[in-house]
C-alpha positions in Angstrom: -6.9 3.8 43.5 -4.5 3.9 46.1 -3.9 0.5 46.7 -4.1 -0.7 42.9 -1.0 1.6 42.4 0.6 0.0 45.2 0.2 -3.7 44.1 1.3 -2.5 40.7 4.3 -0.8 42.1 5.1 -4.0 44.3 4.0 -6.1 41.2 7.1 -4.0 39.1 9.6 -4.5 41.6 9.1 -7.9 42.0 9.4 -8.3 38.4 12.5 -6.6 38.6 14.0 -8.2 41.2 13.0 -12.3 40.3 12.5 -13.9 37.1 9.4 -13.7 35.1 8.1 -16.2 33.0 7.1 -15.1 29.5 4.3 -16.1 27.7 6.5 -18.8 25.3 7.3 -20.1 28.8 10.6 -19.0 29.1 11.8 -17.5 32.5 13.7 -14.0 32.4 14.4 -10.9 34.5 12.5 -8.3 32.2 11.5 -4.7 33.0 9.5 -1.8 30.6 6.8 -5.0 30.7 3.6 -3.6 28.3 0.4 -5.8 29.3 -3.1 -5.6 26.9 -5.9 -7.4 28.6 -4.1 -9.1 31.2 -1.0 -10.5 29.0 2.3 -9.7 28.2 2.7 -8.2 25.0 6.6 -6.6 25.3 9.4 -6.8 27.7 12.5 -5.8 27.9 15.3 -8.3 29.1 17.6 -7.4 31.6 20.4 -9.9 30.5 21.7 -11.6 27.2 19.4 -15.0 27.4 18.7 -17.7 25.0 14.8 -17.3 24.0 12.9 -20.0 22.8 11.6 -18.9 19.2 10.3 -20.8 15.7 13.9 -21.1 14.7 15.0 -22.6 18.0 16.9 -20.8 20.5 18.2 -17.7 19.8 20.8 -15.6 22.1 19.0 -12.3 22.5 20.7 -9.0 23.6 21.2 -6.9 26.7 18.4 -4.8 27.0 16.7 -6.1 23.6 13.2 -5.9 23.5 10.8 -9.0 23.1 7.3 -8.9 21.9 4.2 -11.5 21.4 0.6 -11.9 20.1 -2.0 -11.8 22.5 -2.5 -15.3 21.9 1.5 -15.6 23.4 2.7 -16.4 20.1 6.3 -14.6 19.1 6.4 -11.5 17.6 9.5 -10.3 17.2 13.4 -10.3 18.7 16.4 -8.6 19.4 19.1 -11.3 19.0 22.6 -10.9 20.4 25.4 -8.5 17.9 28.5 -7.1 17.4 28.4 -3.7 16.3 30.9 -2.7 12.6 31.1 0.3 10.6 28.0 -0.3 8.8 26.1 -1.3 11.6 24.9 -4.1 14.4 25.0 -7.7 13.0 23.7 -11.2 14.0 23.7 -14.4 12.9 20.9 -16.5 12.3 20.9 -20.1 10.5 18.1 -20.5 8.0 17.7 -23.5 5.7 21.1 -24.9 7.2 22.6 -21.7 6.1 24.2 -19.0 8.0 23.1 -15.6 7.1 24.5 -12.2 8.9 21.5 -10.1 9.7 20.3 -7.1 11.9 19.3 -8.1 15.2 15.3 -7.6 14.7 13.6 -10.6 14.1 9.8 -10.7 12.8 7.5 -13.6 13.0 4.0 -14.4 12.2 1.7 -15.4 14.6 1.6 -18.7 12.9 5.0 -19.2 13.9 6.4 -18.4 10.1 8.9 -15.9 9.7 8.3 -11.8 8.5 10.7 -9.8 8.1 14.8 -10.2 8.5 17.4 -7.9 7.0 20.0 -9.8 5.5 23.2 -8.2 4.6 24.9 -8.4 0.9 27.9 -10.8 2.2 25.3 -13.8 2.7 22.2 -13.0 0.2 19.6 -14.7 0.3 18.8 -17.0 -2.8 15.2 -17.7 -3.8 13.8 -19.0 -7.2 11.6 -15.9 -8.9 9.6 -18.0 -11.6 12.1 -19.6 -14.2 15.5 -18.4 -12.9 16.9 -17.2 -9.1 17.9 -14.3 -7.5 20.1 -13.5 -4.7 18.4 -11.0 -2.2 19.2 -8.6 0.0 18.2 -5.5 2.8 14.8 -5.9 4.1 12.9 -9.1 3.0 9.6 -9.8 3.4 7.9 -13.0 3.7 4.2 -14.2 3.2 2.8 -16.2 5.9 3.5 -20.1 4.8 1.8 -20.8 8.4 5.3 -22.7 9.5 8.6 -21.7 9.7 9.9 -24.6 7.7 8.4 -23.2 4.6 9.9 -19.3 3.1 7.5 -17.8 0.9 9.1 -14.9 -0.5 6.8 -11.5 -1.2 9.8 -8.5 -1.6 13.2 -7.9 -0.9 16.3 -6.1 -2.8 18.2 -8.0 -5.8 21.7 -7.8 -6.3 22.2 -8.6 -10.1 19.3 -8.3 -12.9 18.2 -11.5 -13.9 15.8 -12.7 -17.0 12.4 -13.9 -16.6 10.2 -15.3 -19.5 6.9 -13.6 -21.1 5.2 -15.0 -24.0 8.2 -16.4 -25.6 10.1 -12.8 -24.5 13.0 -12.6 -22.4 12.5 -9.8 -19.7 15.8 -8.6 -17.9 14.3 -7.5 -14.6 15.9 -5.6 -11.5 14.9 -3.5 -8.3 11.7 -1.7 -8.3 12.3 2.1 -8.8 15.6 1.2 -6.5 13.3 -0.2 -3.9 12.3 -3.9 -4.1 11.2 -6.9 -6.1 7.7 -8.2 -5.0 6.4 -11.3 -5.6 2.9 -13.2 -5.3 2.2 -15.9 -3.0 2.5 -17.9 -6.2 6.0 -17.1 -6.6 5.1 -15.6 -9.9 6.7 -11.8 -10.3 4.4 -8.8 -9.1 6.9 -5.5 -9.4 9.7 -5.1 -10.2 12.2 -2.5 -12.8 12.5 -3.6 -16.8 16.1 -2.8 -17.3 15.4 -3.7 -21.6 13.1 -2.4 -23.9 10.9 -4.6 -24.8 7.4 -4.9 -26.9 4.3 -5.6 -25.4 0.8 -7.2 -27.2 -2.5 -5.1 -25.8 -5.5 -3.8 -26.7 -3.8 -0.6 -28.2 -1.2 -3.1 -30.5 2.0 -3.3 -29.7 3.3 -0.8 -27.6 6.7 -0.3 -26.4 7.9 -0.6 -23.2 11.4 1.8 -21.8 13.0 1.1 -19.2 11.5 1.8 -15.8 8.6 0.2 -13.0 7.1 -2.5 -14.4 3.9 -4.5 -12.8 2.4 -8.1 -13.7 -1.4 -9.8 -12.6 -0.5 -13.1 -10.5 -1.8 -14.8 -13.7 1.6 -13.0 -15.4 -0.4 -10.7 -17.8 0.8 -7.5 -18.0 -0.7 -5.1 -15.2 1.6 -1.9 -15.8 4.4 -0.1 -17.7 6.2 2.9 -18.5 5.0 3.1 -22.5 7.3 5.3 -25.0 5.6 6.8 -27.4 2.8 9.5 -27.7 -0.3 7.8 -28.8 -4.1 9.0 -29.8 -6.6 6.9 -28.9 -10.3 6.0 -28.3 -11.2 5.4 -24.7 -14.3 5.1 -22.6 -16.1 7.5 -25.5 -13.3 10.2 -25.8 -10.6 10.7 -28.0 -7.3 10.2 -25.3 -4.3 12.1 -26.4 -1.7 9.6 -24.2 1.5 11.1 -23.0 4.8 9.6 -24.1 7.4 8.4 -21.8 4.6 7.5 -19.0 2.8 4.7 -17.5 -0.3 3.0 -18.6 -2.1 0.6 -17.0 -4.3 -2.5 -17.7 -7.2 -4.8 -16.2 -6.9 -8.5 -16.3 -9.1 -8.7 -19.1 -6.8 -6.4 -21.1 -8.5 -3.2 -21.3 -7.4 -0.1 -20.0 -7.2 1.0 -16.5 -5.3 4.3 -16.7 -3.1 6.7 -18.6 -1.9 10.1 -18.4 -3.0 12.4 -21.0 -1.8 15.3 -23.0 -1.6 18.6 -21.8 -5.2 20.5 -24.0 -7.0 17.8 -24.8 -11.0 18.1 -24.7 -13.2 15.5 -23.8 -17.0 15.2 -23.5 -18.6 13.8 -20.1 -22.1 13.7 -20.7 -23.1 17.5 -21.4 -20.0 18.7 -20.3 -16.8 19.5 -21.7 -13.3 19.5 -19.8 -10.0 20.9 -21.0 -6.9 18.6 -19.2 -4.2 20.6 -17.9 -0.2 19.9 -17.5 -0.6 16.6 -15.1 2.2 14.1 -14.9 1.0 13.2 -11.0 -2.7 12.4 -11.5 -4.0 10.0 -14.3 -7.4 8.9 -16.1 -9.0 6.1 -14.4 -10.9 4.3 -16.1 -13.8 1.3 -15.2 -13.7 -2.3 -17.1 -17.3 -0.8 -18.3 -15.4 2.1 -20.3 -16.6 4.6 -18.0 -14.3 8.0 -16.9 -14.1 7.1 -13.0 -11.4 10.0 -12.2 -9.4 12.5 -14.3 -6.2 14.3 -14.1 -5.9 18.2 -13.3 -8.5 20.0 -15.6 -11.4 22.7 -16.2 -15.2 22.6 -17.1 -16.5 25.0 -20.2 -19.2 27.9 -18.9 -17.2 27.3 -15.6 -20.1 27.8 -12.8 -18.6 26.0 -10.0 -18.0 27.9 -6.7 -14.1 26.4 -6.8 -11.1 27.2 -8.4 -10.5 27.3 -11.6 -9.3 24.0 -11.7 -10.0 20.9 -9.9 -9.3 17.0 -10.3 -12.9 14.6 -10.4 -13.1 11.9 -8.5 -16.6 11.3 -9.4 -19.4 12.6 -11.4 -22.9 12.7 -11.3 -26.0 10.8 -13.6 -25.5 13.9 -16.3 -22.0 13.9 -16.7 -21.1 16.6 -14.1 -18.7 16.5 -11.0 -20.0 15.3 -7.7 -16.7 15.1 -6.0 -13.6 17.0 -7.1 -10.3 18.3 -4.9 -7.5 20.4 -5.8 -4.8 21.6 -3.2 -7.0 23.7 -1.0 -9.6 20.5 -0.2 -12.1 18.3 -1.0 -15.9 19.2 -2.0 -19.1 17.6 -3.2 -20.9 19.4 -5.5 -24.7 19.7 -6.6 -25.9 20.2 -10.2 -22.8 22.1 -10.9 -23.0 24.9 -8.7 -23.2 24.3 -4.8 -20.7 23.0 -3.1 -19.9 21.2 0.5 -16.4 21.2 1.8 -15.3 17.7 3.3 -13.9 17.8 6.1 -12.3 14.6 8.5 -15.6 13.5 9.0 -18.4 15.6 7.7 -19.7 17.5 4.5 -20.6 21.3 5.3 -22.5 23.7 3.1 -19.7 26.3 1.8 -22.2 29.2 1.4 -23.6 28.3 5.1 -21.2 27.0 7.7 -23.4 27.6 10.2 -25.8 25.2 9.1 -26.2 21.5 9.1 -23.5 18.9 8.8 -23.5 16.0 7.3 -21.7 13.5 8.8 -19.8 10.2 8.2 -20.4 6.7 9.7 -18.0 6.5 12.2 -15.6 4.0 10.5 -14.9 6.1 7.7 -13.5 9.4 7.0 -13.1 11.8 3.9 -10.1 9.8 2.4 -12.9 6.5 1.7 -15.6 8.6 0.3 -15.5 8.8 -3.7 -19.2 10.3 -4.1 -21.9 11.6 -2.7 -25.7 11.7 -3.6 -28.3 14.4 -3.4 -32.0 14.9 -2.6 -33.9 17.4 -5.2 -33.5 20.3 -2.8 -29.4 19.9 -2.6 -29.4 18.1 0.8 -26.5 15.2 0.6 -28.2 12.1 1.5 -25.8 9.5 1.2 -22.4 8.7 -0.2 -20.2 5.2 -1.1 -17.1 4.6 -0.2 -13.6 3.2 -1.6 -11.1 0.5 0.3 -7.6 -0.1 -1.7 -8.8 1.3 -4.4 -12.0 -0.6 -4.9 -15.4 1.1 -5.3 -18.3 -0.4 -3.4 -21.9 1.3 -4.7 -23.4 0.9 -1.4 -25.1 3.9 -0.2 -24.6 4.9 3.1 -26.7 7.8 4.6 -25.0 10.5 6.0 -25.7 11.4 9.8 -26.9 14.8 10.1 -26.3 17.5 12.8 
């Protein structure tokens, strides 16, 4: 141990002390060098230096730090700046343009680039589908696997500008003040609707107020704050939809969520539930018509060992809840009445917590498990779990200590 701390020690200083040649084959003086299997990965460089990068070279700063991809591709950069009221700024030329950004450079291993921020004096103009907007802040690029080629996926607008829908005109801005996104396709994916407009669904016409508004990369309608208060059959129950919120849709058109009305009953196999005030939480729904999860509510002949109220995340093959939460945790329940508290990793019986536990492949924690399935004595068996919001019905037995 002894001598391995030595030759590092000796390995720093002369790292320090001569140049070192980085793995885009530049030579430096660097120090605060991070090393994964072997290879550089981050260094700090001692002086202002030109660094070879996808754009060509680039004057870095003092003391900026420069990082790669294990494979030595660049990863990002600090580049050389002059410091104003409103903070550091750099220059960088981009499609024979010269654009004032932050120092911070982000690159794709391919060699495309990230991430810049580009201030408002030199926006950055791209087309979004029929017209063009000038961007601004933090932009975000998809990987177009070279640098010659900007694919656009989010950034800040700085004036509204119209896009067409089914023979509509949509004036569009910032997303909830945050960003427009885009699809690799270049076809809109979020953005704000700064007009009311009509839209054609499944429910009829519907109309749509000012606020977030969402599209499918095919440009069907994905998402959007709807105005009125509207009663409704879906997935089997008689939806009381609240006014002024969002409702969502599938590809194919039908309804993915909405947020209902404070009192309304609905029937879930042999059960009945009573929604309570919820404008956080809404009704999913599957493509098959099916109640996946439900906004804050209770059960009738209330027998469950939780509070009184409780959101479902999943229910069982008779209409009951299997897994539920409210603000004190998460539980899986069995036949209605016994319940196991989820913790991190593992399910453990509430009434004995001195018993078995059931625990989770080691991949996964609580937040990917949607529901849980029981032997006929109340054991949990197995459970399936959810990735970005997509359910996978593979069942996964629990490990049990």
């Amino acid at each position: 141990m002894e001598k391995r701390v030595f030759c590092f020690l000796s390995l720093m200083m002369a790292l320090n002390a001569f140049t070192l040649t980085l793995p885009n084959g530049d030579n430096v003086r660097a120090n605060d060098l991070v090393l994964e299997e072997g290879k550089i990965v981050s260094a700090k460089l001692i002086n202002a230096i030109e660094i070879t990068t996808p754009l060509g070279e680039l004057l870095t700063t003092e003391g900026g730090e420069v990082t790669f991809y294990k494979s030595g591709a660049l990863k990002s950069i600090e580049l050389f700046y002059t410091e104003n009221w409103d903070g550091k700024r750099s220059k960088i030329v981009l499609k024979d343009k010269v654009f004032t950004v932050k120092p911070k450079i982000n690159f794709y291993e391919s060699g495309a680039l990230k991430e810049i921020y580009v201030y408002k004096e030199t926006p950055f103009i791209f087309p979004v589908e029929n017209s063009t907007g000038q961007f601004y802040g933090n932009i975000e690029f998809y990987d177009s696997g070279n640098i010659s080629e900007l694919k656009l996926r989010k950034g800040f607008i700085m004036r509204m500008i119209e896009i067409e829908r089914v023979g509509e005109k949509l004036l569009i801005g910032d997303y909830n003040n945050n960003h427009i996104q885009l699809y690799a396709n270049g076809n809109l994916q979020r953005a704000k609707l700064e007009k009311e407009t009509t839209f054609k669904t499944i429910l009829g016409d519907l109309f749509a107020i000012k606020g977030n508004i969402t599209f499918w990369e095919d440009k069907k309608i994905k998402s959007f704050i709807n105005s009125d208060s509207l009663v409704e059959n879906i997935a089997g129950i008689l939806a009381y939809i609240q006014g002024n919120s969002e409702i969502s849709f599938y590809k194919s058109g039908k309804i993915a969520t909405f947020y209902a009305s404070e009192g309304m009953e609905f029937n879930v196999g042999k059960y009945t539930y009573t929604t309570l005030d919820d404008k956080y939480n809404p009704f999913i729904v599957s493509e098959k018509d099916e109640i996946l999860e439900t906004p804050k509510v209770t059960i009738k002949d209330q027998k469950l060992l939780a509070p009184d109220y409780f959101y479902i995340k999943s229910f069982d093959v008779d209409g009951a809840p299997c897994v539920i939460f409210n603000e004190y945790g998460k539980y899986a329940v069995y036949k209605n009445t016994q319940i196991y508290g989820f913790s991190n990793n593992y399910l453990q019986d509430s009434k004995d917590w001195f018993g078995p536990s059931y625990h989770f492949q080691e991949s996964h924690s609580k937040n990917d498990v949607y529901i849980v399935f029981f032997n006929d004595e109340g054991e949990p068996v197995s459970y399936s779990i959810e990735k970005d919001g997509e359910r996978d019905t593979e069942k996964i037995l629990f490990i049990k200590k």
